[in-house]
C-alpha positions as CSV (number, residue, x, y, z in Angstrom):
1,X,88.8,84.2,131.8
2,X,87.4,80.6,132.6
3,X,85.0,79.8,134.5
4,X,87.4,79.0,137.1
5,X,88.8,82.4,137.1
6,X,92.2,82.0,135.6
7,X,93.7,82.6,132.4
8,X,95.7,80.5,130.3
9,X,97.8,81.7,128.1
10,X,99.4,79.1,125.8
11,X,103.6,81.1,124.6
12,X,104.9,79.8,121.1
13,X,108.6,80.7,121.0
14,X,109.6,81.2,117.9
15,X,112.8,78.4,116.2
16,X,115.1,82.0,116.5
17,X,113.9,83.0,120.2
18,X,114.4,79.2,121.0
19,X,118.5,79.2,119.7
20,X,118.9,82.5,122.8
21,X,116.7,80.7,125.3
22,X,118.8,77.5,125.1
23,X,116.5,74.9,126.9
24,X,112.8,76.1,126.9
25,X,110.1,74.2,125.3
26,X,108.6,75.4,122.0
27,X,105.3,76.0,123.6
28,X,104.7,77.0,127.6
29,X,101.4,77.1,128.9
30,X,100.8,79.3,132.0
31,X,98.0,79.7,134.0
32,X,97.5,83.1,135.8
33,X,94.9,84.6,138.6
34,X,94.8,87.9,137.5
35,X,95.3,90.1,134.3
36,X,98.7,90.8,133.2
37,X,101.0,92.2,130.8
38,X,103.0,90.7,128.4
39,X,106.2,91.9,130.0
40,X,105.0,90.9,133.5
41,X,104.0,87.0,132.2
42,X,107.7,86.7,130.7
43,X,109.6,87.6,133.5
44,X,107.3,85.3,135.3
45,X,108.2,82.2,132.9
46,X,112.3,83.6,133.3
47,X,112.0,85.3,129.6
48,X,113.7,88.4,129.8
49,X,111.9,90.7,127.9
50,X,114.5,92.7,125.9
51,X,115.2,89.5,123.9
52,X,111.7,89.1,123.0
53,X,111.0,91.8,119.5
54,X,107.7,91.0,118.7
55,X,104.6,89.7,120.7
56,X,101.4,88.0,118.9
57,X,98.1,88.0,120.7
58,X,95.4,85.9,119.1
59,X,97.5,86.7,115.6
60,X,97.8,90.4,116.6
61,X,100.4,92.1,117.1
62,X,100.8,93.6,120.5
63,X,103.2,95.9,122.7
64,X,104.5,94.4,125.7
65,X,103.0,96.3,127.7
66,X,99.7,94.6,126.3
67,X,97.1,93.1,129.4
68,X,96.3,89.7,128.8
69,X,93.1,89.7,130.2
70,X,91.5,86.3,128.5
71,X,93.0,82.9,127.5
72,X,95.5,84.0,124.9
73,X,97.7,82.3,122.6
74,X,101.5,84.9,122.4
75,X,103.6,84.1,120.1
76,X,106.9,86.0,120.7
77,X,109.6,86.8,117.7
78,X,113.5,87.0,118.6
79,X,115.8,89.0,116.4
80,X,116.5,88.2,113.0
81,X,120.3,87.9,111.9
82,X,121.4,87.7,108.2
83,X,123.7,89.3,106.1
């Protein structure tokens, strides 16, 4: 945490998560008051959380049901098509 007492937590959305969330930024940055998980910070930013098949914490992979309990940087994976 800051010395203010919130975290930030800086969301990359990856280019194929992006295409599904039609109109959300490439990166959100969020403040929070207290610890949280990873599902409970993207249904507070209106991500729902079965699109989302990968989170990145720091460069680490992470469940959703990860705390983010620091200033984090999440980067979040959507499916991958192909053929």
């Amino acid at each position: 945490m800051n010395a203010v007492g919130r975290i930030k937590a800086k969301v990359l959305l990856s280019a194929n998560l992006r295409a599904i969330l039609e109109g959300k930024p490439e990166v959100i940055t969020v403040e929070i008051d207290q610890p949280m998980s990873i599902k409970e910070l993207l249904v507070q930013i209106d991500i729902n959380p079965l699109v989302v098949v990968m989170a990145l914490v720091n460069g680490t992979k992470r469940s959703k049901d990860f705390r983010i309990e620091h200033d984090a940087e999440i980067t979040l994976l959507g499916p991958v098509a192909g053929g």
